[in-house]
C-alpha positions in Angstrom: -27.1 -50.4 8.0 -24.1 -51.3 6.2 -22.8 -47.8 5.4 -23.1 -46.7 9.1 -20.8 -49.6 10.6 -18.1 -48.5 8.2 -18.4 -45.6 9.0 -17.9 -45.8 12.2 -15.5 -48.3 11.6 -13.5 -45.9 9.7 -13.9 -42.8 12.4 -12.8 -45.2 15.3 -8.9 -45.3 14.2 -8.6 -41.2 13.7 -10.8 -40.6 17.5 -7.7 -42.7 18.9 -5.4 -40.8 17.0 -6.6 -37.9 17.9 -7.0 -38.3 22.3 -3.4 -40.0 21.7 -1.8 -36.8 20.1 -3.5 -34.6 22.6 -2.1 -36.1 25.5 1.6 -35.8 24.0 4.1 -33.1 24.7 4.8 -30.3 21.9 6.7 -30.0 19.8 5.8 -34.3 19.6 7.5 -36.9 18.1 4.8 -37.9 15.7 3.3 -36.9 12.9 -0.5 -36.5 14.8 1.1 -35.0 17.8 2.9 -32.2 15.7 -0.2 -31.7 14.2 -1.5 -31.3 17.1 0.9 -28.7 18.4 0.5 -26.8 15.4 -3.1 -26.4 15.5 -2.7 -25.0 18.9 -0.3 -23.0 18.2 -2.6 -21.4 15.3 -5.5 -21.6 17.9 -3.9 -19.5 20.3 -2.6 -16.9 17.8 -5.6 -16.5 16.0 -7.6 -15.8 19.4 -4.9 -13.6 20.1 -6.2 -11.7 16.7 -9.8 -12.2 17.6 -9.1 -9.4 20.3 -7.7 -7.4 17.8 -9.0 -7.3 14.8 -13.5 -7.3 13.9 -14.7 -10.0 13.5 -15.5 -9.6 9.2 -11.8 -8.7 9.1 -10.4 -12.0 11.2 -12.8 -13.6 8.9 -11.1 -12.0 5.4 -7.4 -12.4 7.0 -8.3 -16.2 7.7 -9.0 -16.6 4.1 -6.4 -14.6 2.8 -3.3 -16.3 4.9 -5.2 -20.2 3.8 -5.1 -19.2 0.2 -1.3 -18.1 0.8 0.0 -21.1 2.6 -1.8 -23.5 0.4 -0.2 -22.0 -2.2 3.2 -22.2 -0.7 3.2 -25.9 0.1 1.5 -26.8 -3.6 4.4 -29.2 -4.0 3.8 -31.2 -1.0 -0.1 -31.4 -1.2 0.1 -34.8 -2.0 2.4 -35.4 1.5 1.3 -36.4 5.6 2.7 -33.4 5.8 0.5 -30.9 4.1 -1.5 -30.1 6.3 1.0 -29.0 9.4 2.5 -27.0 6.7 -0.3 -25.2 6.0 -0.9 -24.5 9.8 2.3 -23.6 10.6 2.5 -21.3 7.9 -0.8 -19.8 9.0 0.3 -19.7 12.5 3.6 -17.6 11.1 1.3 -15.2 9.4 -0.8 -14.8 12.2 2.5 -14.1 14.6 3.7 -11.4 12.1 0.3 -9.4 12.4 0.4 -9.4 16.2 4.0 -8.6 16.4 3.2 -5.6 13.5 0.6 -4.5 16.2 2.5 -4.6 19.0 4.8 -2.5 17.2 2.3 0.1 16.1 1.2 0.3 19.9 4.6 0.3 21.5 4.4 -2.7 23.1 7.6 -4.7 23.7 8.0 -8.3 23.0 6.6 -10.7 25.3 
């Protein structure tokens, strides 16, 4: 019984976090909020890819742009900011495919 109160214990504090970044504003003003914004950000691009690319190959590019931006950010693994490093990096990745698209089609910048 003991394990389950701290665990609940310990998932209490990151639930708040978590409904108190979502109601903020991006880009936020702290470190959950701009977390926050960046995983929509990366949300929103990478269903913008779903419509683009089959599903095996959104699968492989996922994989392939994680590998590359953990990679980048090595030297700040240990950091808060890791993570939104490694989102924002993905989210860059997954902007330059669409915009590569676009191009190929002849679409103009939205």
């Amino acid at each position: 019984m003991k394990p389950l109160v701290l665990m609940a214990m310990l998932l209490v504090p990151w639930c708040c976090i978590s409904a108190q970044a979502q109601t903020g504003v991006c880009p936020g003003n702290t470190t959950a909020e701009m977390r926050n914004c960046a995983e929509q950000a990366v949300n929103t691009s990478t269903t913008e890819l779903r419509r683009k690319l089959p599903s095996h190959g959104l699968g492989l590019w996922q994989r392939t742009t994680r590998s590359v931006c953990q990679h980048a950010y090595q030297s700040y693994k240990d950091g808060s900011i890791y993570p939104q490093l490694v989102v924002g990096c993905e989210n860059n990745l997954n902007r330059a495919l669409l915009e590569e698209f676009r191009s190929l089609a002849g679409e103009s910048e939205r």
